[in-house]
PDB file of N, CA, C and O in Angstrom:
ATOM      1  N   UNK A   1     120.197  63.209  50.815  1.00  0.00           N
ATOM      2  CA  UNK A   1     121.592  63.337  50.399  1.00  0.00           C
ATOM      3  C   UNK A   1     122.091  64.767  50.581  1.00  0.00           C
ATOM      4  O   UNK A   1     123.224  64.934  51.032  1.00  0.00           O
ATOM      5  N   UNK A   2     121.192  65.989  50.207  1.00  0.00           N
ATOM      6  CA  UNK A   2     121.743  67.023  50.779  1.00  0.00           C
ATOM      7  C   UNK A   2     121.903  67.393  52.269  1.00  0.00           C
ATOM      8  O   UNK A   2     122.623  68.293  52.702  1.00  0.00           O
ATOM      9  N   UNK A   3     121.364  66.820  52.762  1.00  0.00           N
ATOM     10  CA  UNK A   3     121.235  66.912  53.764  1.00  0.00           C
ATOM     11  C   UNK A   3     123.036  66.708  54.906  1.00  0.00           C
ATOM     12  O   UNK A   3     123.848  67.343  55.578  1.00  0.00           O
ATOM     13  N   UNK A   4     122.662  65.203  54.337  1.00  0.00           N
ATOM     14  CA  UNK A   4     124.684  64.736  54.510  1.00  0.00           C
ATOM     15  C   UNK A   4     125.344  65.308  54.105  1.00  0.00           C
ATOM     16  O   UNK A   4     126.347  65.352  54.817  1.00  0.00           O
ATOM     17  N   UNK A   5     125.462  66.145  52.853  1.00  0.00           N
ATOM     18  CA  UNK A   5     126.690  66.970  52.125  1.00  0.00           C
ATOM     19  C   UNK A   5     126.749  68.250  53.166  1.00  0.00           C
ATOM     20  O   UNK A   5     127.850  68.586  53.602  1.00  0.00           O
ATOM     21  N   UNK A   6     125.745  68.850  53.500  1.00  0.00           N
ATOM     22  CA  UNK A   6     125.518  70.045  54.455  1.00  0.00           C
ATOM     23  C   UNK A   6     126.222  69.803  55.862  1.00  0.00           C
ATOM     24  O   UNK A   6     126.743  70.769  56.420  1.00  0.00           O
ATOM     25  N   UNK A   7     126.249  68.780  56.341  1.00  0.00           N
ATOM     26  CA  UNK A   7     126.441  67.892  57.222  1.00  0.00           C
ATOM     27  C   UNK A   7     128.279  68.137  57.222  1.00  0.00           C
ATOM     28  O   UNK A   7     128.950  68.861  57.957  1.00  0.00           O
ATOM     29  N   UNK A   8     128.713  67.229  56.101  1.00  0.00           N
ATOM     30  CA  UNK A   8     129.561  66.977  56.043  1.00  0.00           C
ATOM     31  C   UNK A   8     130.689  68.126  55.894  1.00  0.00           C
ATOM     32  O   UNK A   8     131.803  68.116  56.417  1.00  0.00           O
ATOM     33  N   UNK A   9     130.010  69.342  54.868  1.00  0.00           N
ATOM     34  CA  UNK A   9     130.727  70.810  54.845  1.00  0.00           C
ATOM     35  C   UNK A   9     130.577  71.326  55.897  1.00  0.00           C
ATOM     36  O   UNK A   9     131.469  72.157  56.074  1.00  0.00           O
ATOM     37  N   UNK A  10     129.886  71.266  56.722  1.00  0.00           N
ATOM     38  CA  UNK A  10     130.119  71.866  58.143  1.00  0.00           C
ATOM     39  C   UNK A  10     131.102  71.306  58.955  1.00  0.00           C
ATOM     40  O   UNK A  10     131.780  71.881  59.806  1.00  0.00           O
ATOM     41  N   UNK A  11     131.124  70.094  58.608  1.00  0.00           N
ATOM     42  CA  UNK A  11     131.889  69.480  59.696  1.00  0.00           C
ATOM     43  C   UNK A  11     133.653  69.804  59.360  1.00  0.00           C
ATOM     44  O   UNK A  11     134.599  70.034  60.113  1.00  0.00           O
ATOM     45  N   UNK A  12     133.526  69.686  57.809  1.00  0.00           N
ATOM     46  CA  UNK A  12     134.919  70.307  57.274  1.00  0.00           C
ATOM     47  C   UNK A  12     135.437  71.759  57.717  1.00  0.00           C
ATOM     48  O   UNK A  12     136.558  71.906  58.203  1.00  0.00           O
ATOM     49  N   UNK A  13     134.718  72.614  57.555  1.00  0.00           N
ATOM     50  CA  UNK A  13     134.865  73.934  57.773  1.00  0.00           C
ATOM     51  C   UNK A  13     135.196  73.972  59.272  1.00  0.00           C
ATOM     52  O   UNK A  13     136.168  74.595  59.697  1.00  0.00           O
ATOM     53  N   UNK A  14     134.452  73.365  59.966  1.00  0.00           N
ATOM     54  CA  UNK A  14     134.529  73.320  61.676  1.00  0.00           C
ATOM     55  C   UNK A  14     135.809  72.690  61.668  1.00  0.00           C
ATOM     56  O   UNK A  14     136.691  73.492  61.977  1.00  0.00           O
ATOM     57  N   UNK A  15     136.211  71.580  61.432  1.00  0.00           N
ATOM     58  CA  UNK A  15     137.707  71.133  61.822  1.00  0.00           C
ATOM     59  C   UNK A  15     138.946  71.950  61.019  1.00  0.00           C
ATOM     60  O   UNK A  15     140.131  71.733  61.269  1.00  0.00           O
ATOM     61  N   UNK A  16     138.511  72.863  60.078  1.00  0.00           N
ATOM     62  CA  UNK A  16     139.883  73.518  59.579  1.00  0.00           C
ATOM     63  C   UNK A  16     140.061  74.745  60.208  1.00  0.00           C
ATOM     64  O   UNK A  16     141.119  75.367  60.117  1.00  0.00           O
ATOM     65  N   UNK A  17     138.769  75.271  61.057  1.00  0.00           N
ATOM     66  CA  UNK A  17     139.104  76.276  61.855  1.00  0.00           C
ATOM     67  C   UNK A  17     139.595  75.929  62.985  1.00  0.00           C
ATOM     68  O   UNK A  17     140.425  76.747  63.380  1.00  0.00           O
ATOM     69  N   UNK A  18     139.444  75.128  63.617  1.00  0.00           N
ATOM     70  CA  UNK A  18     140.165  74.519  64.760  1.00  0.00           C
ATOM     71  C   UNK A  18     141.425  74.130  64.445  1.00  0.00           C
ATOM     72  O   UNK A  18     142.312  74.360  65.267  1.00  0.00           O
ATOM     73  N   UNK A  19     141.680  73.601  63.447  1.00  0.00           N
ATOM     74  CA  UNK A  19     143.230  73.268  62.878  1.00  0.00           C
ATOM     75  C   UNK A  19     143.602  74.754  62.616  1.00  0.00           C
ATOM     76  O   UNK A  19     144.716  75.183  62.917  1.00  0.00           O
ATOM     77  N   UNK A  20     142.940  75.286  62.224  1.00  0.00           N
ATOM     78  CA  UNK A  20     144.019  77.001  61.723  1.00  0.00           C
ATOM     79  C   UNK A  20     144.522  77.208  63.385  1.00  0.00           C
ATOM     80  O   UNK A  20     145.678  76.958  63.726  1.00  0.00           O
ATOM     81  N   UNK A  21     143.520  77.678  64.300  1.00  0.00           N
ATOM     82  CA  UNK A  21     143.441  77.944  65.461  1.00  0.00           C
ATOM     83  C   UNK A  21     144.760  77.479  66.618  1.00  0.00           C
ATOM     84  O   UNK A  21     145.543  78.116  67.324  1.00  0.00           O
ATOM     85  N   UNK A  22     144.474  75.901  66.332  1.00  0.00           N
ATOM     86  CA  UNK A  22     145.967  75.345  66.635  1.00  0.00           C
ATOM     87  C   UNK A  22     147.047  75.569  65.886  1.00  0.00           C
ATOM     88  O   UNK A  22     148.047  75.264  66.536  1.00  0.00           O
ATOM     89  N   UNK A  23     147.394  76.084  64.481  1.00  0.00           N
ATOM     90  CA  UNK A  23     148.365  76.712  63.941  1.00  0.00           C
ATOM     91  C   UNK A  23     148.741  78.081  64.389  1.00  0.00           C
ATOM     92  O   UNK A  23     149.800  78.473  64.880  1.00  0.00           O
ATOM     93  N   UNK A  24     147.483  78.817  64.073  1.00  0.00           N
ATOM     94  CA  UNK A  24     147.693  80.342  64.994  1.00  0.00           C
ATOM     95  C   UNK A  24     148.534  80.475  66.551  1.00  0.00           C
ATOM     96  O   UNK A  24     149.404  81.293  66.852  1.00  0.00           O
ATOM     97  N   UNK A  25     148.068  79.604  67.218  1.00  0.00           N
ATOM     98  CA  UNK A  25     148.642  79.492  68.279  1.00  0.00           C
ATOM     99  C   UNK A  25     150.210  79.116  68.822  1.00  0.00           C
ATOM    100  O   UNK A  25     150.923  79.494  69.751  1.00  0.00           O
ATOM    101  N   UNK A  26     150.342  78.056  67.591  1.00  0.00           N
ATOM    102  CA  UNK A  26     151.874  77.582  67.694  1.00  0.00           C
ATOM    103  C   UNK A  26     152.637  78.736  67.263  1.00  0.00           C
ATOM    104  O   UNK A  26     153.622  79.088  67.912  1.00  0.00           O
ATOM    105  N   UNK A  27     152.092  79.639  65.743  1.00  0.00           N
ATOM    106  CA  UNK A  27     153.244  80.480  65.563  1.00  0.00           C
ATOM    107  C   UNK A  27     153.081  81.682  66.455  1.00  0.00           C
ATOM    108  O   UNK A  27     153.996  82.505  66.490  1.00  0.00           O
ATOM    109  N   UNK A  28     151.862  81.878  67.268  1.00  0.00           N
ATOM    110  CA  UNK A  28     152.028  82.834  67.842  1.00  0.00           C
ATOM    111  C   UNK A  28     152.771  82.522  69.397  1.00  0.00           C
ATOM    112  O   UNK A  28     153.179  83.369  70.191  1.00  0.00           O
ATOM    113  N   UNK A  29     152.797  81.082  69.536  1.00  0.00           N
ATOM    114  CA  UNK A  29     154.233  80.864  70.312  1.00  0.00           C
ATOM    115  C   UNK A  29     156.014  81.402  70.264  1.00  0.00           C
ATOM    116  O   UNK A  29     156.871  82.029  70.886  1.00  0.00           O
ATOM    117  N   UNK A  30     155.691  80.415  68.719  1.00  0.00           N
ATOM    118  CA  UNK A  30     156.852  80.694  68.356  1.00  0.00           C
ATOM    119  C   UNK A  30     157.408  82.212  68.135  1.00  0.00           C
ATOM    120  O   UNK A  30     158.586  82.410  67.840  1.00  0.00           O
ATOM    121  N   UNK A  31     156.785  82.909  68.244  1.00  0.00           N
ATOM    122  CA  UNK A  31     156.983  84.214  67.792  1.00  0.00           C
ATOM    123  C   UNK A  31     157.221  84.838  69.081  1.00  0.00           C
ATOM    124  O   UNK A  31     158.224  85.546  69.168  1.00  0.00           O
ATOM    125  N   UNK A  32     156.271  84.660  70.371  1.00  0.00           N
ATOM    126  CA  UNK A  32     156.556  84.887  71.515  1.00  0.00           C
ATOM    127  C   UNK A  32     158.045  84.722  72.091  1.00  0.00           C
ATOM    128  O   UNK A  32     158.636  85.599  72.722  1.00  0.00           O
ATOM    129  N   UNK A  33     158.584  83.378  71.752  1.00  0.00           N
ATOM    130  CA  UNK A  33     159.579  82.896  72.458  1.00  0.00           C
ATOM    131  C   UNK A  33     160.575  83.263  71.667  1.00  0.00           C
ATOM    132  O   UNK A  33     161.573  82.681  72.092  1.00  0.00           O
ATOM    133  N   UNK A  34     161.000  84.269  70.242  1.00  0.00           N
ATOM    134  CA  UNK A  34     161.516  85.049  69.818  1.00  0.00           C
ATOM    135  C   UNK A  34     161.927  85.927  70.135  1.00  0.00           C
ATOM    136  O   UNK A  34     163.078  86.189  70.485  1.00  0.00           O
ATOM    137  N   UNK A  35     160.527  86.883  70.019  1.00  0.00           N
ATOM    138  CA  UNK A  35     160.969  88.004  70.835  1.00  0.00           C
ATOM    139  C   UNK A  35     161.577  88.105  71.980  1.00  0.00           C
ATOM    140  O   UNK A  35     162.477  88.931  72.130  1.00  0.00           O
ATOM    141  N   UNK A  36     161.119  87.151  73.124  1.00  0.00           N
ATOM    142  CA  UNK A  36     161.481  87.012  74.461  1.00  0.00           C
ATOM    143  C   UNK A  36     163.479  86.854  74.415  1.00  0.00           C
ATOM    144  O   UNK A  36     164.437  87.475  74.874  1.00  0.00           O
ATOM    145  N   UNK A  37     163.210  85.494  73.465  1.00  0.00           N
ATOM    146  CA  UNK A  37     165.274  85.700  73.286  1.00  0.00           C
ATOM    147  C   UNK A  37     165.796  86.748  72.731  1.00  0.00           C
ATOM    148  O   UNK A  37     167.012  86.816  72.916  1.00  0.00           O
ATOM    149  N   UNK A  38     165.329  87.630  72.096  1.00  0.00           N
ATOM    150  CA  UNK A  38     165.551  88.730  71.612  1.00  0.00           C
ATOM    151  C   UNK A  38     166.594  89.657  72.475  1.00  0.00           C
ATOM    152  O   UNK A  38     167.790  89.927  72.582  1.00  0.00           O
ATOM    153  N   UNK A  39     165.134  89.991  73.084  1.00  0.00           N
ATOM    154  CA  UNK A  39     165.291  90.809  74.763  1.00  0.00           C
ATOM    155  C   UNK A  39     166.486  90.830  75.401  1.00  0.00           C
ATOM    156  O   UNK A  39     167.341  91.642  75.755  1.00  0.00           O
ATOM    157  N   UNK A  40     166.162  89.147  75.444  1.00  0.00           N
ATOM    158  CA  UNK A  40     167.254  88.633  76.432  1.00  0.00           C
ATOM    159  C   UNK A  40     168.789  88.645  76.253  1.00  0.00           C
ATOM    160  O   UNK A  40     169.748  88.429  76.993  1.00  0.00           O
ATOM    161  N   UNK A  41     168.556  89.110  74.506  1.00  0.00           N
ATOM    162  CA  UNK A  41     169.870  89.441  74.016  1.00  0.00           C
ATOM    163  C   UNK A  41     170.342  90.245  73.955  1.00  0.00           C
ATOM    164  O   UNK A  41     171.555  90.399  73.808  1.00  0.00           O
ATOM    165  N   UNK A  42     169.419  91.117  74.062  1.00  0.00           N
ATOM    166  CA  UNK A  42     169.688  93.067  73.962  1.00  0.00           C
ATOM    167  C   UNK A  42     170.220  93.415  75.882  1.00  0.00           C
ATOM    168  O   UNK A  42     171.119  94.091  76.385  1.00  0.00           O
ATOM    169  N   UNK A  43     169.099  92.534  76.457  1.00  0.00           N
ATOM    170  CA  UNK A  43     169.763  92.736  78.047  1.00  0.00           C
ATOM    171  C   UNK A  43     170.690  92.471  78.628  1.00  0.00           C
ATOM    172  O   UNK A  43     171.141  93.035  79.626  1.00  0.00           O
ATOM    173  N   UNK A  44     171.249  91.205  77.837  1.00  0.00           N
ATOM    174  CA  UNK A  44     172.925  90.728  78.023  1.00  0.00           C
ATOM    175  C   UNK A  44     173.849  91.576  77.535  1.00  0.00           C
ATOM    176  O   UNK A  44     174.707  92.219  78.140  1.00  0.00           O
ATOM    177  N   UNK A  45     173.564  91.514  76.228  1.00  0.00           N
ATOM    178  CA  UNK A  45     174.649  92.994  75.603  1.00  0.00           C
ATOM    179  C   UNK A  45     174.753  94.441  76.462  1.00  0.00           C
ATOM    180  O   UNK A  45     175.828  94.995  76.693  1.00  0.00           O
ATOM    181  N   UNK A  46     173.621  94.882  76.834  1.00  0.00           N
ATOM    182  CA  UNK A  46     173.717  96.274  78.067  1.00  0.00           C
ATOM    183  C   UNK A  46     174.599  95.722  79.235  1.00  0.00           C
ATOM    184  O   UNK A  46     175.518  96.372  79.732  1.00  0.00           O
ATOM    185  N   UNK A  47     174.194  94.312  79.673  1.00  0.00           N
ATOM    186  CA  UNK A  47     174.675  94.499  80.990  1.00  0.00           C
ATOM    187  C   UNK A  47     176.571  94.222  80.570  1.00  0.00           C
ATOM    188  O   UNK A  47     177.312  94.609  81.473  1.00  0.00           O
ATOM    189  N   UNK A  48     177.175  93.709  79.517  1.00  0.00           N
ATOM    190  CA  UNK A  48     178.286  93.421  78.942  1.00  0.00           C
ATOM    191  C   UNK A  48     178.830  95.078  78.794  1.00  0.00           C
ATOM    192  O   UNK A  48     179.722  95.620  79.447  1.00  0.00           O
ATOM    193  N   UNK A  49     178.145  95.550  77.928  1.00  0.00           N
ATOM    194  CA  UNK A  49     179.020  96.729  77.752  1.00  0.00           C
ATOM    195  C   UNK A  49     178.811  97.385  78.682  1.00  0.00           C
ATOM    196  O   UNK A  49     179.799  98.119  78.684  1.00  0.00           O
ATOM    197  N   UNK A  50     178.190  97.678  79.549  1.00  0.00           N
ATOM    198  CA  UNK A  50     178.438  98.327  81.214  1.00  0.00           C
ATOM    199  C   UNK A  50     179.425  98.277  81.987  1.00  0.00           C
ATOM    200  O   UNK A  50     179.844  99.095  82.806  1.00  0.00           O
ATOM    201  N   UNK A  51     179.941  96.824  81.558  1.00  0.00           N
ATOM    202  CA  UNK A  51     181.415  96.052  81.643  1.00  0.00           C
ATOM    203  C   UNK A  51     182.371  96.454  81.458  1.00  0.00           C
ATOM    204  O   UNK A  51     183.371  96.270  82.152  1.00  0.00           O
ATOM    205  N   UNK A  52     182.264  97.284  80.197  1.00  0.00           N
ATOM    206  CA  UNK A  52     183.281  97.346  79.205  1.00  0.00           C
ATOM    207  C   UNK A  52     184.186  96.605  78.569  1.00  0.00           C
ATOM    208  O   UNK A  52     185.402  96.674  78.395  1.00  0.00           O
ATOM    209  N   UNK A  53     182.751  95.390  78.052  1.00  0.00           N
ATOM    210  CA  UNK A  53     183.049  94.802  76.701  1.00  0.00           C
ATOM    211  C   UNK A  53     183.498  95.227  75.456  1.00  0.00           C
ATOM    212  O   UNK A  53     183.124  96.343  75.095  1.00  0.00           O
ATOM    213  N   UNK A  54     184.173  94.620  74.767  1.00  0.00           N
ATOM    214  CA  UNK A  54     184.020  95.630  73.172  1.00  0.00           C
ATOM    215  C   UNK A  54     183.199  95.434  72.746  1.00  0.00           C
ATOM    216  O   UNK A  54     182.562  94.499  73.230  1.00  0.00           O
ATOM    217  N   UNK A  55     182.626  96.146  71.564  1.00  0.00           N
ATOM    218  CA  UNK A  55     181.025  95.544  70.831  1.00  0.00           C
ATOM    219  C   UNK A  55     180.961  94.290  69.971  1.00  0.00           C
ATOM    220  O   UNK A  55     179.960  93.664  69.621  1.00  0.00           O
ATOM    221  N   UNK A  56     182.588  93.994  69.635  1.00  0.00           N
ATOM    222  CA  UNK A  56     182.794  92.514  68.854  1.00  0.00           C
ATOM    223  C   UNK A  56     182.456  91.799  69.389  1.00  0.00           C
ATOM    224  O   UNK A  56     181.395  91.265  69.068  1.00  0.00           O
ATOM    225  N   UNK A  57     183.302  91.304  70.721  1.00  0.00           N
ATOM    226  CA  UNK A  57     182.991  90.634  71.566  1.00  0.00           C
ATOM    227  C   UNK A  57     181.729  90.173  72.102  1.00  0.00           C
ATOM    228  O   UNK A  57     181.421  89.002  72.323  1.00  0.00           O
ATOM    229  N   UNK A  58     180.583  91.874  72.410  1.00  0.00           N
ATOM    230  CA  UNK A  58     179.654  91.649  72.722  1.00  0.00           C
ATOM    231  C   UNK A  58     178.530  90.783  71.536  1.00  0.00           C
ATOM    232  O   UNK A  58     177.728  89.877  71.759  1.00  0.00           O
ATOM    233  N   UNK A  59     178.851  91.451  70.321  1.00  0.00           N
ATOM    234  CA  UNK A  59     178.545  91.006  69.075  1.00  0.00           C
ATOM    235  C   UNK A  59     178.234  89.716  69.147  1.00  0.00           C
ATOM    236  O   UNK A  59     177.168  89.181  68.845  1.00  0.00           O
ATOM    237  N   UNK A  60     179.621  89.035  69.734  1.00  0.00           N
ATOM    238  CA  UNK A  60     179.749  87.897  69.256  1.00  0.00           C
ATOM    239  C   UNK A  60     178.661  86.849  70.067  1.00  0.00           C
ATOM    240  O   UNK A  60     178.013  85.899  69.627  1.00  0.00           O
ATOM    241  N   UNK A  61     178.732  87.357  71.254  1.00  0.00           N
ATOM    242  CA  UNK A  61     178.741  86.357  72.505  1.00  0.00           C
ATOM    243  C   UNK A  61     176.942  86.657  72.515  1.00  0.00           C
ATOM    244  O   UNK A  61     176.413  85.548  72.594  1.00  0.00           O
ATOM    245  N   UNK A  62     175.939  87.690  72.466  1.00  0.00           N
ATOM    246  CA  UNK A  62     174.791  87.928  71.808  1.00  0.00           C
ATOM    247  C   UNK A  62     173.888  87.499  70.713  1.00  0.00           C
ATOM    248  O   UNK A  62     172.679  87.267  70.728  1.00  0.00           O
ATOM    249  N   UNK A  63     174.855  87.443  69.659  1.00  0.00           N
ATOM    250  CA  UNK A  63     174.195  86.882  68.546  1.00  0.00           C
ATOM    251  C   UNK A  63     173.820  88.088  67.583  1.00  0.00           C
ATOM    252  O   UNK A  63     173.704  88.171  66.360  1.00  0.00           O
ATOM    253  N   UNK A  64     173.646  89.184  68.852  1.00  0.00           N
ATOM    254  CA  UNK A  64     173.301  90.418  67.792  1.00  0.00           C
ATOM    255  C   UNK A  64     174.119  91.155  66.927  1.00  0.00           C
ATOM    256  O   UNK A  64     175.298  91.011  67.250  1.00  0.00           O
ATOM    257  N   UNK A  65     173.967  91.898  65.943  1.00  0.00           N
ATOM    258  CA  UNK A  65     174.745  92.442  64.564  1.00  0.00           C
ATOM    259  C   UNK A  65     175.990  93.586  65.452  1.00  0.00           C
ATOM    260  O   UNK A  65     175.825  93.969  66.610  1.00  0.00           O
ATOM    261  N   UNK A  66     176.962  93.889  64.738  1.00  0.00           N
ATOM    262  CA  UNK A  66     177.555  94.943  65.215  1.00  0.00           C
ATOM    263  C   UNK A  66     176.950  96.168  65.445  1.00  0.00           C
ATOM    264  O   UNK A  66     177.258  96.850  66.422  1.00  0.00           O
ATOM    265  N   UNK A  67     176.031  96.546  64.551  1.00  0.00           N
ATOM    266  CA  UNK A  67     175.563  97.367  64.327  1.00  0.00           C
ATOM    267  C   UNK A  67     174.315  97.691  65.585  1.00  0.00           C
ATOM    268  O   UNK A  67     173.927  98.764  66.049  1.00  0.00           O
ATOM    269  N   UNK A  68     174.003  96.609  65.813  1.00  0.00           N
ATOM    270  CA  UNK A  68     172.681  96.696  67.109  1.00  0.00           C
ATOM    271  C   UNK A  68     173.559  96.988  68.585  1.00  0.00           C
ATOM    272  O   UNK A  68     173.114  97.645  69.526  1.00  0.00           O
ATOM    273  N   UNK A  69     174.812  96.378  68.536  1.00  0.00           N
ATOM    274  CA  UNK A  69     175.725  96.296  69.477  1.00  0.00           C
ATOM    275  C   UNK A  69     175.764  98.028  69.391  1.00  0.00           C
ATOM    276  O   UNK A  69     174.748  98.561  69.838  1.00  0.00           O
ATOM    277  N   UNK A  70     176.566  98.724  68.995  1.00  0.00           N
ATOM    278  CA  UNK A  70     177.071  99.890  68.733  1.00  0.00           C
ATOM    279  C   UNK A  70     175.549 100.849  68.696  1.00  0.00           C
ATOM    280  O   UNK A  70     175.691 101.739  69.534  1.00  0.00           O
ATOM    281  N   UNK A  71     174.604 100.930  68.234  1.00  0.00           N
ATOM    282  CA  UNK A  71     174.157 101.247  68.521  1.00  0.00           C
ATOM    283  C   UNK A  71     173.263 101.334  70.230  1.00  0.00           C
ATOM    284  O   UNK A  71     173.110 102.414  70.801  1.00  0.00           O
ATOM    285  N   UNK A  72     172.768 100.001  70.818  1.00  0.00           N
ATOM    286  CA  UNK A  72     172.968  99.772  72.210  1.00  0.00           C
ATOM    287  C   UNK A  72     174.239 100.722  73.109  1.00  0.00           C
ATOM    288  O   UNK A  72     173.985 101.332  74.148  1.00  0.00           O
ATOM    289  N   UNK A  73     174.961 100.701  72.765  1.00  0.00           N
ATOM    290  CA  UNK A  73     176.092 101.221  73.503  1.00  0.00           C
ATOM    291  C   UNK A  73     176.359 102.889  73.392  1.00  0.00           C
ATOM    292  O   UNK A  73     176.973 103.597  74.190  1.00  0.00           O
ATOM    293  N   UNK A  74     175.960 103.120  72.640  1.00  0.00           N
ATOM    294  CA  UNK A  74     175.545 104.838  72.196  1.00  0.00           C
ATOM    295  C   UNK A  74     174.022 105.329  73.241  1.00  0.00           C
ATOM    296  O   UNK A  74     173.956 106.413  73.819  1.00  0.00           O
ATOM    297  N   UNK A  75     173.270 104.603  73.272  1.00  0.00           N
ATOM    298  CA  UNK A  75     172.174 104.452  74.046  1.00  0.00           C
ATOM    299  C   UNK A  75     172.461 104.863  75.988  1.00  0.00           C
ATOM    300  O   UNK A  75     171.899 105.661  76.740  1.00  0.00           O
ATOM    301  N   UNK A  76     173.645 103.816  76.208  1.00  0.00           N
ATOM    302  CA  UNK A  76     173.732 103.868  77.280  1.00  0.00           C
ATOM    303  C   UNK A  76     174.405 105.140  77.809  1.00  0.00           C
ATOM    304  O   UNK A  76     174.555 105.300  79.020  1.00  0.00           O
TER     305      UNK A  76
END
């Protein structure tokens, strides 16, 4: 009987690390494909106010804060 319980805690421990593992992975997706839109938001806003967008506008159409806007644009 100990033998099976030993058995059986291994086998538990082994499938919750593999389940963490596949969790780790999803949020470290999700986190990837964050940042990545991020980027992609900060690179739209540069190439906008290069334009000579306003920063509302750019604000708006970005997603990003006024404040990230205006700052971006001080940058350039």
């Amino acid at each position: 009987m100990c033998e099976l319980s030993e058995k059986l805690i291994r086998f538990g421990k082994e499938q919750g690390i593999k389940e963490g593992i596949k969790e780790g992975i999803k949020e470290g997706i999700k986190e990837g494909e964050a940042s990545g839109a991020r980027k992609k938001s900060i690179q739209i806003a540069k190439a906008l106010l290069l334009k000579k967008n306003s920063i509302e506008d750019v604000a708006e159409v970005t997603g990003l804060t006024y404040a990230e806007v205006e700052k971006l644009a001080q940058e350039l």
